[in-house]
C-alpha positions as CSV (number, residue, x, y, z in Angstrom):
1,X,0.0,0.0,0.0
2,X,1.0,3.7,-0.7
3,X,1.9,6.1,1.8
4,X,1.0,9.6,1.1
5,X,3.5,12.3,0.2
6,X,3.1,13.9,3.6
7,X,3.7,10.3,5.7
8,X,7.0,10.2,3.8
9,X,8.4,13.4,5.7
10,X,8.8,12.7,8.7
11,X,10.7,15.8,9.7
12,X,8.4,18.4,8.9
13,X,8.4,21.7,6.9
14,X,7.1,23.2,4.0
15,X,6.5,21.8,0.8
16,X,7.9,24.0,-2.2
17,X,4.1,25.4,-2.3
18,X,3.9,26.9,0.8
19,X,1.9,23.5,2.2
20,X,2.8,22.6,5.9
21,X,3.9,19.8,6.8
22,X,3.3,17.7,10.4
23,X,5.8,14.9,11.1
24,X,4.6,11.4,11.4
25,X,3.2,10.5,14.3
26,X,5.4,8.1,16.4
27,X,8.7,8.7,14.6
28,X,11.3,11.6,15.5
29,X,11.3,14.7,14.4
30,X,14.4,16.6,13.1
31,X,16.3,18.9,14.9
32,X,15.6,22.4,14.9
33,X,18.5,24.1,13.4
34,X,18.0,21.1,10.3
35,X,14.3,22.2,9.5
36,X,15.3,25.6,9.7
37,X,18.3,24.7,7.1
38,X,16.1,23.0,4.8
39,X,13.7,25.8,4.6
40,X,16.3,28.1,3.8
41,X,17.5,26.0,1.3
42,X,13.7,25.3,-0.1
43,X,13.5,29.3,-0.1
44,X,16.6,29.5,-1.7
45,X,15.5,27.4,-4.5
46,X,12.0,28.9,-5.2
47,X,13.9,32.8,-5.5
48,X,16.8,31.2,-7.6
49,X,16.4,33.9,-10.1
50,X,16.5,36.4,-7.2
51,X,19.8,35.0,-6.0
52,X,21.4,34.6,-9.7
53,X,20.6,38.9,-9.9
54,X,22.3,39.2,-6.5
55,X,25.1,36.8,-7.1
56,X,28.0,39.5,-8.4
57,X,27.0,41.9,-5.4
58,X,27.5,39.3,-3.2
59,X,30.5,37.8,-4.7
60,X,31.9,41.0,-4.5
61,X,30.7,42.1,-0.9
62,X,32.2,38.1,0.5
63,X,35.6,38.9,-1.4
64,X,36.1,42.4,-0.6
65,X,34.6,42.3,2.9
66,X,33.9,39.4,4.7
67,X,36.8,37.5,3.7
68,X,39.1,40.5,4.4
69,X,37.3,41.1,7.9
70,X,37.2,37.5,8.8
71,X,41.2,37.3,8.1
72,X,42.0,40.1,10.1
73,X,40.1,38.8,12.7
74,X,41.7,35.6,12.3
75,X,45.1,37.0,12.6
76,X,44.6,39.1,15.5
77,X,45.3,36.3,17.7
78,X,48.4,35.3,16.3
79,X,51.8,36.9,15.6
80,X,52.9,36.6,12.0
81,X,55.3,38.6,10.1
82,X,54.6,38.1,7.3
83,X,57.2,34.9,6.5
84,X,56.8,32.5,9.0
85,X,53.8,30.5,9.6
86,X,51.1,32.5,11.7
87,X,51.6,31.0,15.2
88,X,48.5,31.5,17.5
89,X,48.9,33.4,20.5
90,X,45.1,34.0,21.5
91,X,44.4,37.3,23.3
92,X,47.9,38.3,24.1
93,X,47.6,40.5,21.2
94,X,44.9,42.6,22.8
95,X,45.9,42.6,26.5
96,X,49.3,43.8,25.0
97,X,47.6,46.9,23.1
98,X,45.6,47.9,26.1
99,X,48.6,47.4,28.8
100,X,51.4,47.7,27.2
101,X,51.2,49.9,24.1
102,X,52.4,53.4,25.6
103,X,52.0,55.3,21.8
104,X,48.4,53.4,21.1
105,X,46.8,55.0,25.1
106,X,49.2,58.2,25.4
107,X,48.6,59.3,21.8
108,X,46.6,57.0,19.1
109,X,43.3,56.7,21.4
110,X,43.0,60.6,22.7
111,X,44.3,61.7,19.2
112,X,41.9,59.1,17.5
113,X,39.1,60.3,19.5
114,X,39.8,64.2,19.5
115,X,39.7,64.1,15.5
116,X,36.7,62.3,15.6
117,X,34.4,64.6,17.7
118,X,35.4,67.2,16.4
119,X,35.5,66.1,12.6
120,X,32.3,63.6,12.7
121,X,29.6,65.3,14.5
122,X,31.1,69.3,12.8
123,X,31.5,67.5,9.4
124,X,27.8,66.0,9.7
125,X,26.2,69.3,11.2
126,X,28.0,71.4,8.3
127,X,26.7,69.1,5.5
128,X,22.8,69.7,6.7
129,X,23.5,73.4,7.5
130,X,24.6,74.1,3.8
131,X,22.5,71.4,1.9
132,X,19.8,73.4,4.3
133,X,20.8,76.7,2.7
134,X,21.4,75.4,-1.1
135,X,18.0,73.9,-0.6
136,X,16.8,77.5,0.0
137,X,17.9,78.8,-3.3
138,X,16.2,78.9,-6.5
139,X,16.9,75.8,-8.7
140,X,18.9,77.3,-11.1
141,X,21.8,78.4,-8.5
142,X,21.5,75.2,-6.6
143,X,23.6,73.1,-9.0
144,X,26.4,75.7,-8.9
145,X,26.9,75.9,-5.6
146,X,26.3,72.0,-5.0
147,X,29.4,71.4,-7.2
148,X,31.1,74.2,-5.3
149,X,31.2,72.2,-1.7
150,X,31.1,68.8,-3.2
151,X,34.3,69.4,-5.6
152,X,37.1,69.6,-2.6
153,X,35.6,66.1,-2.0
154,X,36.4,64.8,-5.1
155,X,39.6,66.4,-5.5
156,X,40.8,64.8,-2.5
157,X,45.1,64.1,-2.4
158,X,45.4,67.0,-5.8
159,X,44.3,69.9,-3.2
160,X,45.6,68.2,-0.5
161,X,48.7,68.3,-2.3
162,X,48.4,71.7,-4.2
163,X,46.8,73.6,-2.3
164,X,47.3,73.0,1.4
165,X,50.6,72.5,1.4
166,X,51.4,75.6,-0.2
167,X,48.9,77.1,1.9
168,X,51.1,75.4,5.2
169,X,54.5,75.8,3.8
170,X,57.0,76.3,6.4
171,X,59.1,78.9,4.2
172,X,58.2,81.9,3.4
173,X,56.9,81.2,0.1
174,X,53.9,79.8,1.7
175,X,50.4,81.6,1.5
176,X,49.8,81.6,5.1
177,X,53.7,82.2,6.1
178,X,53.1,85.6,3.8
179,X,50.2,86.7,4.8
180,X,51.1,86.9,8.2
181,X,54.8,88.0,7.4
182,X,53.5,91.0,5.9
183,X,50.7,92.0,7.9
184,X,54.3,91.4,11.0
185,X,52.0,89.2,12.8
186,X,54.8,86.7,12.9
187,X,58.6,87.9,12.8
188,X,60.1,84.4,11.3
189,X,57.8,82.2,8.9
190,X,56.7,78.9,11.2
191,X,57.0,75.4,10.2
192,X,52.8,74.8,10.9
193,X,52.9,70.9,9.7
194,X,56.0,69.8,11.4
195,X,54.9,71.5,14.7
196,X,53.2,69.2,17.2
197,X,51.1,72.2,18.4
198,X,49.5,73.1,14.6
199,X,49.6,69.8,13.0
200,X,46.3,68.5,14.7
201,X,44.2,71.6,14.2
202,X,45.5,71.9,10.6
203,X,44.3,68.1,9.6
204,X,40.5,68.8,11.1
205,X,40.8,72.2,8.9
206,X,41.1,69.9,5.7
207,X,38.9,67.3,6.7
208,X,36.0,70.2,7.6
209,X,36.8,71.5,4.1
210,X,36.7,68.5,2.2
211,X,34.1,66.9,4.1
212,X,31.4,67.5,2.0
213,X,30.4,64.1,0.1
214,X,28.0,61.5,-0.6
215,X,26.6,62.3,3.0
216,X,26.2,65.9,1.6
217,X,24.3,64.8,-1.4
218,X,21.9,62.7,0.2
219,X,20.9,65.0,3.1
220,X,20.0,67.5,-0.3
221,X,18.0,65.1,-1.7
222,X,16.9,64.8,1.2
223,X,15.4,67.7,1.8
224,X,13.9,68.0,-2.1
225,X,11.6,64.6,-1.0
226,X,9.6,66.7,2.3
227,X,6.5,67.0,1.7
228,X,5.9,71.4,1.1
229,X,2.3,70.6,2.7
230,X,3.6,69.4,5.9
231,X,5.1,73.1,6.6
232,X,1.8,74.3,5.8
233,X,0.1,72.4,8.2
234,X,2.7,73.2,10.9
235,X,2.1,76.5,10.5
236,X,-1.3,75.7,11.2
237,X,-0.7,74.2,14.2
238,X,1.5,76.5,15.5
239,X,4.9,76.3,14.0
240,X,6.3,80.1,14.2
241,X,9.9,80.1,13.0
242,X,12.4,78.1,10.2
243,X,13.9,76.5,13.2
244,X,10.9,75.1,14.2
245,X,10.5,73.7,11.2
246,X,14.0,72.1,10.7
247,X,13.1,70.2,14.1
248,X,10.0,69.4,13.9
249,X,9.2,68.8,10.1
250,X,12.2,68.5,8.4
251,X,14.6,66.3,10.2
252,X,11.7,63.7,11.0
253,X,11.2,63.3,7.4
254,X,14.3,62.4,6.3
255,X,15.5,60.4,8.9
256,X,16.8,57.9,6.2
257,X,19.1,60.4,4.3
258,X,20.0,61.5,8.4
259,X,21.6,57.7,9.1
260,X,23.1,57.3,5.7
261,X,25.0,60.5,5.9
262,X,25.9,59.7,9.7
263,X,27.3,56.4,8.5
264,X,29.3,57.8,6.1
265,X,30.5,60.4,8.6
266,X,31.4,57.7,10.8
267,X,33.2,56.0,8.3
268,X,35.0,58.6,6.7
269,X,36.3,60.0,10.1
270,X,37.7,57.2,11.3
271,X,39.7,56.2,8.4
272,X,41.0,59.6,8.0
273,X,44.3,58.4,8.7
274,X,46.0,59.5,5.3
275,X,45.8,63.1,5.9
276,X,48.4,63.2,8.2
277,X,50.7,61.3,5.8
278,X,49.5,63.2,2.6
279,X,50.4,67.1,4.6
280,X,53.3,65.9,6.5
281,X,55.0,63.7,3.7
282,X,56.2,61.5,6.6
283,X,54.2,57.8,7.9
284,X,54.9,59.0,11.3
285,X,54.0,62.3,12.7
286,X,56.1,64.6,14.8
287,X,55.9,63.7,18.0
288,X,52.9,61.6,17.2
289,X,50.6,64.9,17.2
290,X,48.9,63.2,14.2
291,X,49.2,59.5,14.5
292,X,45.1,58.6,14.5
293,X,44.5,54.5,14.7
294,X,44.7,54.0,10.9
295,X,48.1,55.1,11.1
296,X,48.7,52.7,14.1
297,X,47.7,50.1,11.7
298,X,50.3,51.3,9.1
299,X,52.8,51.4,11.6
300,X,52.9,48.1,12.7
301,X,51.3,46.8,9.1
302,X,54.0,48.2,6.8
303,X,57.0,49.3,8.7
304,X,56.9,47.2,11.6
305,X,56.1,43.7,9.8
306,X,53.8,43.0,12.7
307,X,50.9,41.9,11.0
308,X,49.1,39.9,13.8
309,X,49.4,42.9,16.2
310,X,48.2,45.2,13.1
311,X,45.0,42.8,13.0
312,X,44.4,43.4,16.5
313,X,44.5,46.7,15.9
314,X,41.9,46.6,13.2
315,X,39.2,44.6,15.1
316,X,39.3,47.0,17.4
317,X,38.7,49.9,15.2
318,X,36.0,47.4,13.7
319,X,34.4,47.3,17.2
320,X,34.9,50.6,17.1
321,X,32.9,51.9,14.3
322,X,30.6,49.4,14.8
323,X,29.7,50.8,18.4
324,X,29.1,54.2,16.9
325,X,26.3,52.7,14.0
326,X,24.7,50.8,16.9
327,X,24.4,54.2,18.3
328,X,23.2,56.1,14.9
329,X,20.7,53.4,13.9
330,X,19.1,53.5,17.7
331,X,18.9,58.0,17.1
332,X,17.7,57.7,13.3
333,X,15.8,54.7,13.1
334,X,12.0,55.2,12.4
335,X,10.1,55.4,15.7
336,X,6.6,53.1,16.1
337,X,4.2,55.3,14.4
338,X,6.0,57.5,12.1
């Protein structure tokens, strides 16, 4: 005698169309996690066509990201240089960067963390105040001055290169150097990016000045997609001023544009390590006035040849900016209701 398609599973599940199954009475049923894996692998086969679009992106995304991530966190617990076989070590790598790294505590961390105060919430605030203002223009000067504050961001090392570091020049040759030469503000011309006092301030200048991206050009967007009727009706309900506004109509209705340009903030902030290298010409700082965690990582990456202590590093700047989204998503994400 037969037995029915459903008396043949005895696990449970779903059939492909969407049919539950119950398990055979008297017999076992399968472990959790295995139902769940055949499901996902039933899903997985009725969206193939959905998975073939998605396959380069994710290609991409595992070679460039997760595999890179999940070997840095693999090497963070061992020492390797490079030649030899990585030899594992476990934590030693971490309790040595939190004990026993004097330049990572004394200078990397507070420098690290100074930048990024100042640089990632000023950056952010500056982006919405000027798409803000662009926004109040008519649309045929919006475009120009867009392309004015996004093109430092796009010319990136060339003005770095060009234009601050003539600006910084420690001779007298150099636009700032002259300026205050003549005006006899200054009786000898200063060496501003090879003095620990000046090279700190000078790199959040720059950033500032360039920092106007793709965080920039979404929170403009952003503000195109508000509803113009919403204003009117907050005016009705007693709205007075344009700051009112901002608070309590505009920013609620872009809170997506908001978290995007915050991640991008975040992430562009703390991988602003270059800078220092690009003004100073030199992978370590004077005095370490510059030396933010990337450079840390460079350190020990490149000139050191310490690459599982360079790992370590990197986890914990991955922990890092991970703590900080956590932190965005939880002040942008959509509240019940809205």
């Amino acid at each position: 005698m037969k037995q029915s398609n459903t008396e043949l599973n005895t696990d449970g599940g779903t059939l492909p169309g969407g049919i539950a199954i119950r398990p055979t009475p008297g017999k076992p049923a399968a472990p959790r996690a295995l139902r769940r894996l055949r499901q996902f692998a039933s899903e997985c086969w009725r969206d193939r066509m959905s998975y073939l679009f998605l396959a380069p992106f994710l290609l991409a995304f595992s070679c460039f990201v997760l595999i890179p991530v999940f070997m840095a966190a693999l090497l963070s617990v061992t020492t390797f240089n490079g030649f030899a076989f990585p030899k594992f070590i476990g934590v030693n790598n971490f309790i040595a960067l939190l004990t026993q790294d004097i330049i990572f505590m004394k200078y990397t961390l507070p420098n690290t963390f100074k930048f990024a105060i100042i640089v990632g919430p000023g950056g952010y605030i500056l982006s919405f105040i000027f798409a803000w203002l662009i926004h109040q223009l008519p649309k045929g000067l919006r475009d120009y001055f867009t392309l004015a504050l996004y093109a430092p961001s796009m010319a990136g090392g060339v003005a770095l290169s060009v234009i601050w570091i003539s600006t910084f020049s420690g001779d007298r040759v150099g636009y700032l150097n002259n300026i205050l030469l003549n005006f006899g503000i200054i009786e000898s011309p200063q060496l501003w990016l090879q003095d620990p006092k000046y090279l700190m301030t000078i790199m959040i200048i720059v950033t500032l000045w360039s920092s106007m991206g793709v965080g920039f050009l979404a929170m403009l967007g952003g503000l195109q997609t508000v509803n113009t009727e919403l204003y009117e009706a907050g005016r009705i309900d007693g709205i007075k001023n344009r700051l009112q506004e901002v608070y309590y109509i505009t920013i609620p209705s872009m809170k997506p544009q908001m978290l995007f340009s915050a991640v991008m903030a975040i992430v562009g902030t703390l991988k602003a390590g270059l800078i220092s290298k690009q003004l100073t010409g030199l992978p370590i700082t004077p005095g370490y006035s510059g030396h933010l965690i990337t450079n840390h990582i460079d350190d020990y990456a490149f000139l050191r040849y310490e690459w599982g202590y360079a790992s370590a590093v990197s986890v914990v700047l991955l922990l890092i900016s991970f703590l900080i989204m956590r932190f965005c998503y939880r002040l942008f994400a959509a509240k019940e209701g809205e």
